[in-house]
C-alpha positions as CSV (number, residue, x, y, z in Angstrom):
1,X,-12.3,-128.0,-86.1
2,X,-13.4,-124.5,-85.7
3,X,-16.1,-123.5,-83.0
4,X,-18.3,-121.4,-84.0
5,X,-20.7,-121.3,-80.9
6,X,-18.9,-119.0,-78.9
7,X,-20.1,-116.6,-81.6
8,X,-23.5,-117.2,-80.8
9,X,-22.7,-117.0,-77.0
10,X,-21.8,-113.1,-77.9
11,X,-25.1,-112.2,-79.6
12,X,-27.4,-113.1,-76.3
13,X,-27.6,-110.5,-73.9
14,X,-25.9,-110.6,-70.5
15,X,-24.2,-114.0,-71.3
16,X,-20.8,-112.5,-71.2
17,X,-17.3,-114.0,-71.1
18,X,-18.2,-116.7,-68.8
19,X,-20.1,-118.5,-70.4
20,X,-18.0,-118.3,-74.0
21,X,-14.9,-119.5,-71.7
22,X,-16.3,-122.3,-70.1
23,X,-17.9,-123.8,-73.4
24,X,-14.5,-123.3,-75.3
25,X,-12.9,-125.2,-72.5
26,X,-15.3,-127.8,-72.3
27,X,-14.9,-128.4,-76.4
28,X,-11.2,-128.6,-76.5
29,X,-11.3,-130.9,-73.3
30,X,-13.7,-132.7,-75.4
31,X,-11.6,-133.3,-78.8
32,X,-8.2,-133.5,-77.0
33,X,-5.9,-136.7,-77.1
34,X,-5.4,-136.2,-73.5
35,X,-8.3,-135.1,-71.8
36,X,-6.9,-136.1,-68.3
37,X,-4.4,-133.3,-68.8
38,X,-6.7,-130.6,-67.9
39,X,-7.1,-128.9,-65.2
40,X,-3.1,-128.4,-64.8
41,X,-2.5,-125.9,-66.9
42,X,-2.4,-127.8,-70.2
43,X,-1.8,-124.9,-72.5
44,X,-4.6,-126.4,-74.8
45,X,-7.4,-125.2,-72.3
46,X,-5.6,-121.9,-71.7
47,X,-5.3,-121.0,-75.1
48,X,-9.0,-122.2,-75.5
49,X,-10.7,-120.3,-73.1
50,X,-8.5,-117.0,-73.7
51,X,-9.1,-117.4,-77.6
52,X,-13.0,-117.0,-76.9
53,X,-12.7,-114.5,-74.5
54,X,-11.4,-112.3,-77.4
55,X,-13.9,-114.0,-80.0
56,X,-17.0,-113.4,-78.3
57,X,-16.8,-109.6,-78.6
58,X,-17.3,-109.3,-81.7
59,X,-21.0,-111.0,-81.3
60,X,-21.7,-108.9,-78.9
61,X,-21.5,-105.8,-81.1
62,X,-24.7,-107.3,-83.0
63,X,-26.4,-106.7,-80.4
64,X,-25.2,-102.8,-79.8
65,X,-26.3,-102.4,-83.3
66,X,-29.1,-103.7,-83.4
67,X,-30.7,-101.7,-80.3
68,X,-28.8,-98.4,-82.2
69,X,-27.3,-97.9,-78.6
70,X,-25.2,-94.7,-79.2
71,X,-22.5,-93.3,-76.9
72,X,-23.6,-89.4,-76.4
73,X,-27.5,-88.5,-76.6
């Protein structure tokens, strides 16, 4: 099942990484076999949180382009 809120988390402002991590955590703790795992350094989680990390970028850029913030004046 793919999660496509940590999308979303990129497009609202000063959310950041945080917030993307700790809800891609929270869903693969959610839909594992062995939820109890977690917390040890089950590489579910790690791969979770480190997949959104890299996934929320690319809602963020909405964002950049929608306010036309350009890099020189």
């Amino acid at each position: 099942m793919v999660d496509n809120r940590r999308h979303l988390i990129g497009v609202l402002p000063a959310i950041g990484g945080s917030a993307a991590n700790m809800l891609a955590y929270d869903q693969a703790k959610k839909f594992s076999r062995h939820p109890e795992r977690f917390g040890t350094g089950v590489p579910e989680g790690i791969i979770a949180s480190e997949s959104s990390n890299n996934a929320y970028v690319g809602g963020s850029l909405v964002t950049i382009m929608a306010f036309v913030i350009r890099a020189t004046p």
